[in-house]
N, C-alpha and C positions, 0 to 999 in steps of 0.2 A: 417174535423175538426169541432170543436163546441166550443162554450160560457158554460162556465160554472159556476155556480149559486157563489157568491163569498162568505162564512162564514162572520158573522158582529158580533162586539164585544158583549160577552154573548153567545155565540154558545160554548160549550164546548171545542168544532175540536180543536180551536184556543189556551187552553191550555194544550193539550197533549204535551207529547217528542213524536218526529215522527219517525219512524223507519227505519233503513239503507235498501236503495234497493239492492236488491242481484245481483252479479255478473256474467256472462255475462247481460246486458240490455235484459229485456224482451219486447218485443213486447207493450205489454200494458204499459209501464212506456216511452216509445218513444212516443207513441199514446196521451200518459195523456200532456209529457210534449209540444207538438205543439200543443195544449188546451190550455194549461196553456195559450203560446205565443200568441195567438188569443185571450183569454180573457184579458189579462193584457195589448195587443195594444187597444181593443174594451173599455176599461174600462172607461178613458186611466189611464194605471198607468206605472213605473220605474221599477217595481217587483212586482215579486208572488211567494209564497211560497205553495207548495202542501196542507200544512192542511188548508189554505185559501182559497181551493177548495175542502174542505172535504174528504182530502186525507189524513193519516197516513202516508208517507214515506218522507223522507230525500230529493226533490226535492225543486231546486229555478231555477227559471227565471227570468233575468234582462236582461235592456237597459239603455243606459245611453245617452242622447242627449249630440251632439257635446259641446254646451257652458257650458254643465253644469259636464264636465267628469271631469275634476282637479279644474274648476275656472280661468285656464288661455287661453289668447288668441290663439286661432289658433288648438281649439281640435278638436279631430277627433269623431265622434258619436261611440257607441258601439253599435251594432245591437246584435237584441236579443241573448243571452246567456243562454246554462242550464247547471245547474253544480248538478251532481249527489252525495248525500254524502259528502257535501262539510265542508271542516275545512277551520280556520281563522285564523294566531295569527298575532299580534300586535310588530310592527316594534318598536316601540316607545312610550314611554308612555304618547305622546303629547296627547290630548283630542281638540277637538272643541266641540263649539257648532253649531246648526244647526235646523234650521225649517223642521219636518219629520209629513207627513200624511201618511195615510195609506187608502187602498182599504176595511177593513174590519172595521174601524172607518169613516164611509163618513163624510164630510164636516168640519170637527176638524183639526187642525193641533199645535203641539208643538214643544219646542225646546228643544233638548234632546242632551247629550253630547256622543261622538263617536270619537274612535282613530284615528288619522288623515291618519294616515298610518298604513297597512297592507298589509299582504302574505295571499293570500287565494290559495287553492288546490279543485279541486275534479273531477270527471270522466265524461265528456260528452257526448253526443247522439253517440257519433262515438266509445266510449268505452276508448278514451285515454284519459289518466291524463293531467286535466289543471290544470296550476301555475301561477300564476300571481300577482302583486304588484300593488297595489291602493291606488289613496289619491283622497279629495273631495268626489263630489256625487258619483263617483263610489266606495270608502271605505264605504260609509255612506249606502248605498242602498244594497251591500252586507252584512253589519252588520246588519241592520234592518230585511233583508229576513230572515237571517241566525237566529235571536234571534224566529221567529215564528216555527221556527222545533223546537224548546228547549221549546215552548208554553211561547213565553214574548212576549208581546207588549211595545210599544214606550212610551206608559205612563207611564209602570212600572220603566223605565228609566229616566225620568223628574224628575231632582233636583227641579225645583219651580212650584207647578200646575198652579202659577198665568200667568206663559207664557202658557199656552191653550187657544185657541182661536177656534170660528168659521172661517175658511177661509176666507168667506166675511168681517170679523171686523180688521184683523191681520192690516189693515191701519193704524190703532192705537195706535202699538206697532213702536216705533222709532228703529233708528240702532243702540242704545246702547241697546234692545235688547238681544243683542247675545254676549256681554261683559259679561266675569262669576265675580260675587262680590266676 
């Protein structure tokens, strides 16, 4: 396996549509995505999305740590996941808000608005269809991978740029915060 080099905002990669990978799993899109997973624990980050690795195709990778999977007590961690091809829709038309970095913006973080609940689908390392329903950081960290195959970033998403922040400064910002006006 290896590290690989991570695309930073200004890199073109990062605003393509990325391309659906073809069916049966090739060898090299297995290969790419345990990279992926090794770069995005080495990073460290929550996800990765292939053109964030200077990839063109339809790949994401995610984890979700235990306390941070729904927000409620007593969750269980998600260990890494790749979802090939992956679709999203939207359970509900509830929104939150939500403090979201990213691997390809270092040190910046915002609060960006994201549906609290969703159905995602899409084909794993092992070739079968995953389904699955998400609220919290695990909705929010599949929406955010999923927006870099369509070439969006988390900024492009910010109702107010005055909530961006350097990570180190976000002290500053109170918990009303994350109250939408």
């Amino acid at each position: 396996m290896a590290i690989l080099k991570i695309a930073r905002m200004g890199h073109p990669v990062l605003r393509r549509r990325a391309e659906p990978v073809e069916l049966p799993i090739p060898a090299v899109v297995r290969q790419l995505a345990m990279d992926m997973i090794e770069t995005m624990v080495d990073a460290p980050g929550i996800g990765l999305a292939a053109p964030q690795v200077h990839v063109g195709w339809r790949i994401i990778v995610f984890r979700v740590p235990g306390e941070r999977a729904t927000g409620q007590p007593g969750d269980t961690a998600l260990e890494p996941q790749v979802l090939i091809n992956p679709e999203l829709e939207p359970l509900s038309d509830e929104t939150v808000l939500g403090w979201e970095g990213c691997l390809s913006i270092p040190g910046l973080r915002g609060v960006v608005p994201r549906w609290n609940r969703i159905r995602y689908r899409g084909v794993g390392l092992d070739g079968n269809l995953v389904e699955r329903e998400a609220t919290g950081t695990h909705a929010r960290v599949i929406q955010h991978e999923m927006d870099h195959l369509d070439g969006v970033l988390y900024l492009d998403r910010m109702p107010d740029m005055a909530k961006l922040s350097f990570t180190e400064e976000m002290k500053y910002f109170g918990p009303d915060v994350l109250t939408p006006r």
